[in-house]
C-alpha positions as a Markdown table, in Angstrom:
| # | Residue | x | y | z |
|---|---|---|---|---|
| 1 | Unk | 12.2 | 117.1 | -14.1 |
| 2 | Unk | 14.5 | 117.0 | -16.7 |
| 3 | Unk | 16.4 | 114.7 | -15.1 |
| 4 | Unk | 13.7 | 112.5 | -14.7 |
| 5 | Unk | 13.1 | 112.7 | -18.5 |
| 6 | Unk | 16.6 | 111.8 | -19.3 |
| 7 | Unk | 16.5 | 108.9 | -17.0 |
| 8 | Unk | 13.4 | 107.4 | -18.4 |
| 9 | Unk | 14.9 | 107.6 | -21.9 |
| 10 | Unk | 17.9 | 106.3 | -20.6 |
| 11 | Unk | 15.9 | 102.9 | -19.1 |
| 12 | Unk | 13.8 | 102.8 | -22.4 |
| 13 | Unk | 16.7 | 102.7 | -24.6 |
| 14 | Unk | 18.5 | 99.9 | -22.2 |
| 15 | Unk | 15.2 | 97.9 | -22.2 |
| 16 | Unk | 14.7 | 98.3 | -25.9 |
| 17 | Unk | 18.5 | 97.0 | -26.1 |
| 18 | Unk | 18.0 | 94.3 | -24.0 |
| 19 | Unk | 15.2 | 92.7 | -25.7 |
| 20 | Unk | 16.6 | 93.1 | -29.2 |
| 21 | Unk | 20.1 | 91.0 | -26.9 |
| 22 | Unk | 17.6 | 88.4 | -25.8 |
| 23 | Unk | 15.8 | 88.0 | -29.7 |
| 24 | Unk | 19.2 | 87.5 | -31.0 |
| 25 | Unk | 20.0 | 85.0 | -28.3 |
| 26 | Unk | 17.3 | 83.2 | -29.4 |
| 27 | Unk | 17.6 | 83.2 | -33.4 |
| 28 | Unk | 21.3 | 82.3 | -32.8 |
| 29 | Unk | 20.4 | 79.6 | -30.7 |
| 30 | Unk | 17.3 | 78.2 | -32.8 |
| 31 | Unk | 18.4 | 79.4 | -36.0 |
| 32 | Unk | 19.6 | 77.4 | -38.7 |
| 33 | Unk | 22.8 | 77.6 | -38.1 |
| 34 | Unk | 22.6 | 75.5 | -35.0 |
| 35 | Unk | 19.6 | 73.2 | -35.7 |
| 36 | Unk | 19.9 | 69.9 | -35.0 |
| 37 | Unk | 19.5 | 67.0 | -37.2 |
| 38 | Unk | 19.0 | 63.1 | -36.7 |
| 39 | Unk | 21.4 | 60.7 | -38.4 |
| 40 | Unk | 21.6 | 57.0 | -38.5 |
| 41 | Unk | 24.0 | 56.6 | -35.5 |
| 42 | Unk | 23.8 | 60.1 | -33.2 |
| 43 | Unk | 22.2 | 63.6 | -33.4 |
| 44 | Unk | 25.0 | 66.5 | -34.5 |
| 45 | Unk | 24.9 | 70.1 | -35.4 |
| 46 | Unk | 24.0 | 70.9 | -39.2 |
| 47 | Unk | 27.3 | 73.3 | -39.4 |
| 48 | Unk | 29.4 | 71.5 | -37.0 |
| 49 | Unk | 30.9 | 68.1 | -38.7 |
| 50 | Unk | 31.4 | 65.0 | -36.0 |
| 51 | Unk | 35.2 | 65.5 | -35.4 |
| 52 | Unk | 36.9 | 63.5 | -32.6 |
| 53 | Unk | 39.8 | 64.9 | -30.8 |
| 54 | Unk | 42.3 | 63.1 | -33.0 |
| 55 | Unk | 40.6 | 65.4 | -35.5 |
| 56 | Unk | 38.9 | 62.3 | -37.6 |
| 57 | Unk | 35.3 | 61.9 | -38.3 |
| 58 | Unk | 33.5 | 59.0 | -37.5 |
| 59 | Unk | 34.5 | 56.5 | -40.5 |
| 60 | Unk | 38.1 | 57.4 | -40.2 |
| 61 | Unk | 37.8 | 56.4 | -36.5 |
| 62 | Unk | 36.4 | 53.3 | -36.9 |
| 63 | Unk | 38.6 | 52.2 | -39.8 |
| 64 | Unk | 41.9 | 53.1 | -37.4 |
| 65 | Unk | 40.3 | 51.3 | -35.1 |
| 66 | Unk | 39.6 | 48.5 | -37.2 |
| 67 | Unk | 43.3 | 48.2 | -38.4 |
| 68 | Unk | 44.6 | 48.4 | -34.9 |
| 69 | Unk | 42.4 | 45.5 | -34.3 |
| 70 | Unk | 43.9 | 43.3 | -36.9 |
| 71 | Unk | 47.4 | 44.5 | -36.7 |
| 72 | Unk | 48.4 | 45.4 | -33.7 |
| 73 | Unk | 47.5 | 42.3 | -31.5 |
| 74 | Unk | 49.7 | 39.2 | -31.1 |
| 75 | Unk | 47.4 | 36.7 | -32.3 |
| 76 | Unk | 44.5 | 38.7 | -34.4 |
| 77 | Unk | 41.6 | 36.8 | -35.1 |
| 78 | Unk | 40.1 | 38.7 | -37.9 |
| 79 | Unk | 41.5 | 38.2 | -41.4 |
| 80 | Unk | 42.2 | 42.1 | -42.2 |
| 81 | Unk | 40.2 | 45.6 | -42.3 |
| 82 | Unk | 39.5 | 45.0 | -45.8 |
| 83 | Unk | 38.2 | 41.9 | -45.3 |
| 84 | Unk | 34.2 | 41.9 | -44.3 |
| 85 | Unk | 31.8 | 38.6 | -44.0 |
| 86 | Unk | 29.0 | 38.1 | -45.7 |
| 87 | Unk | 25.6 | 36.0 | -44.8 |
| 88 | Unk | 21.7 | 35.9 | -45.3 |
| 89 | Unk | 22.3 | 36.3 | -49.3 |
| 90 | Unk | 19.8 | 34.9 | -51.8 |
| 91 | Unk | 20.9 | 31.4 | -53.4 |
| 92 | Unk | 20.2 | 32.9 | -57.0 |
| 93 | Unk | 22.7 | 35.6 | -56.2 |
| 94 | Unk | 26.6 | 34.7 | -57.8 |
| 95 | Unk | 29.6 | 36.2 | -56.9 |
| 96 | Unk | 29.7 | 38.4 | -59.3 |
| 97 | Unk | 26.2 | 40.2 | -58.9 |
| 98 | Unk | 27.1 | 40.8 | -55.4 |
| 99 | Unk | 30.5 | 42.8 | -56.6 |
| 100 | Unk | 28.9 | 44.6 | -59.5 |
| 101 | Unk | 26.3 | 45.3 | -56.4 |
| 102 | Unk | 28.9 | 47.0 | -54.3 |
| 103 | Unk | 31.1 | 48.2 | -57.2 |
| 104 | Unk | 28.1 | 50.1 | -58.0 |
| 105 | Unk | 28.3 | 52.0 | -54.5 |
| 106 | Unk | 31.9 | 51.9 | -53.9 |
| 107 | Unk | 33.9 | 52.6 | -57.1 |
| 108 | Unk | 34.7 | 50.1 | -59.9 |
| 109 | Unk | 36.9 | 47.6 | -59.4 |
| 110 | Unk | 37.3 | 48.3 | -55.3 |
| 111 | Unk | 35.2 | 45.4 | -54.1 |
| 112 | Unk | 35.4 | 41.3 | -54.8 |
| 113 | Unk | 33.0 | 38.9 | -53.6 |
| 114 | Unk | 33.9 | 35.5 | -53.1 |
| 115 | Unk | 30.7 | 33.5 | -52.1 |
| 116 | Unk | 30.5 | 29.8 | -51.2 |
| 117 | Unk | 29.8 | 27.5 | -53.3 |
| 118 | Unk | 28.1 | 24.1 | -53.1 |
| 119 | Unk | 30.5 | 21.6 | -55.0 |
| 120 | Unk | 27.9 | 19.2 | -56.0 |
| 121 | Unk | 25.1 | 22.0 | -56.9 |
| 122 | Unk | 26.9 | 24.9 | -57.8 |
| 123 | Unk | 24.4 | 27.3 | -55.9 |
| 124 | Unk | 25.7 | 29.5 | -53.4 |
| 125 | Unk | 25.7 | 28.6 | -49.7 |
| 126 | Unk | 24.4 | 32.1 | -48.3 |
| 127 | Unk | 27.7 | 33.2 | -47.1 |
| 128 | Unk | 30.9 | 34.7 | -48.1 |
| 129 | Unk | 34.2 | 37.1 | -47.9 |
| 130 | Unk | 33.5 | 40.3 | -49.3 |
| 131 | Unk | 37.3 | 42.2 | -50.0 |
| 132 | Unk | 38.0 | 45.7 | -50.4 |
| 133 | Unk | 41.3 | 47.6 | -51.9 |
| 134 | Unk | 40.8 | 50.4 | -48.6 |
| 135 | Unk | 39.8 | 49.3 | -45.3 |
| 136 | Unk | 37.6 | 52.8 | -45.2 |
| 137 | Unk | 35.4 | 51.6 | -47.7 |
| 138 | Unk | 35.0 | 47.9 | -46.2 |
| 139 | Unk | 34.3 | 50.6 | -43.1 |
| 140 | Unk | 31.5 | 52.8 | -45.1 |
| 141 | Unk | 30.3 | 49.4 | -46.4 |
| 142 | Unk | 30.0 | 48.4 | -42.5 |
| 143 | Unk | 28.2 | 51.1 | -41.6 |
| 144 | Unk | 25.6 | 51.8 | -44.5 |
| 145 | Unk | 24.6 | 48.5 | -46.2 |
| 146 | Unk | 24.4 | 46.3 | -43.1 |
| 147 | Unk | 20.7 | 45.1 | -43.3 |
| 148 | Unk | 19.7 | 46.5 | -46.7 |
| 149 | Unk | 17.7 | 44.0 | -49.1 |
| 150 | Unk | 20.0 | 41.9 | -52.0 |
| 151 | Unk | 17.6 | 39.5 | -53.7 |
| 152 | Unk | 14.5 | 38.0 | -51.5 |
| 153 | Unk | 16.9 | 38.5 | -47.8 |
| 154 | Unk | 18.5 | 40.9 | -46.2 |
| 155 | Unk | 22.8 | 40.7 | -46.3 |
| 156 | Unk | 24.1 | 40.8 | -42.8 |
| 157 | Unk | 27.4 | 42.2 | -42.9 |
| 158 | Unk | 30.5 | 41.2 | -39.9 |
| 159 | Unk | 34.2 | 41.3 | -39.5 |
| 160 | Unk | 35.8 | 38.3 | -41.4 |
| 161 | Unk | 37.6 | 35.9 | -38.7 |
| 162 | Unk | 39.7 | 33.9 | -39.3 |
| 163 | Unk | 38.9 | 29.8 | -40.2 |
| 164 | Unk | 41.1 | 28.7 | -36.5 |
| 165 | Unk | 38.8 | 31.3 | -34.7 |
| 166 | Unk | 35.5 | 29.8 | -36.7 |
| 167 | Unk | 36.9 | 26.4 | -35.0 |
| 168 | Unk | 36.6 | 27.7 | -31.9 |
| 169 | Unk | 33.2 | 29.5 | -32.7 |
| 170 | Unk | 30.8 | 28.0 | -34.8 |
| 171 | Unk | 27.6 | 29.6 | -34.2 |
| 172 | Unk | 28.6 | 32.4 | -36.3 |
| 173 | Unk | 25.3 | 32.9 | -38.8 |
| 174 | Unk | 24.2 | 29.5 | -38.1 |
| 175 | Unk | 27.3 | 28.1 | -40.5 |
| 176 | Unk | 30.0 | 25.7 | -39.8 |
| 177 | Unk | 33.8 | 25.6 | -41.4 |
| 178 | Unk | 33.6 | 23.1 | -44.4 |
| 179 | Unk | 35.7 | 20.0 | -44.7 |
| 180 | Unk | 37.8 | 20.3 | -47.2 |
């Protein structure tokens, strides 16, 4: 009998320990320290930052990238990783709203836009080269601004090619390589 007794303690305590295991389980795994939250580009832990192996986060990554692009090809077709291109901008916009625009974001004095002109009107084209002192910023700028509003359009943001590449392809935003 009083064996009995001890072994029915004995299960209740194991039982009791058991369900207080499984509740932690649970919190640890729903808590807060492992909820998940949505970004832009890909769902990640709140506590965890995005690290690739090469220990980088995602910007770094893409900037390395970027620069292996332009560097490290025998005949690159983009102009540089701090160079970005810019189309879709309104014709009231000059070149220097849109770098006070991205100074503004960036840091002063990291960003220069040089937008088109027309020689005979003096208006801006809708398209331009957009250069950065860091390629990670012209990355961040990549990333974050591409779509956002700038006047009456939305900017849409690329790599900056080359002009003997635009020869080749000239359907890039609907513009063609001016005679000069």
């Amino acid at each position: 009998m009083i064996i009995l007794k001890i072994l029915f303690m004995f299960v209740s305590l194991i039982q009791s320990f058991m369900i207080k295991k499984i509740k932690w389980g649970e919190e640890n795994l729903h808590g807060s320290q492992f909820r998940l939250y949505k970004t832009k580009y890909f769902r990640k832990f709140k506590t965890i930052p995005y690290l690739r192996d090469s220990g980088e986060n995602h910007i770094k990554e893409l900037t390395r990238e970027r620069v292996k692009l332009n560097k490290h090809t025998t005949n690159p077709i983009t102009r540089g990783a701090n160079f970005l291109f810019i189309c879709n901008l309104d014709n009231r916009l000059s070149s220097q709203d849109v770098t006070h625009f991205f100074n503004y974001f960036i840091g002063i004095g990291n960003c220069v836009a040089q937008i088109k002109r027309n020689r005979y009107t003096g208006r801006n084209m809708g398209h331009g080269i957009l250069k950065f002192k860091k390629a990670e910023d012209a990355t961040i700028v990549l990333l974050n601004y591409q779509g956002i509003k700038l006047g009456e359009k939305n900017i849409i943001l690329t790599e900056a090619f080359k002009n003997d590449y635009l020869e080749q392809k000239k359907h890039i935003c609907n513009i063609f390589k001016p005679r000069i």
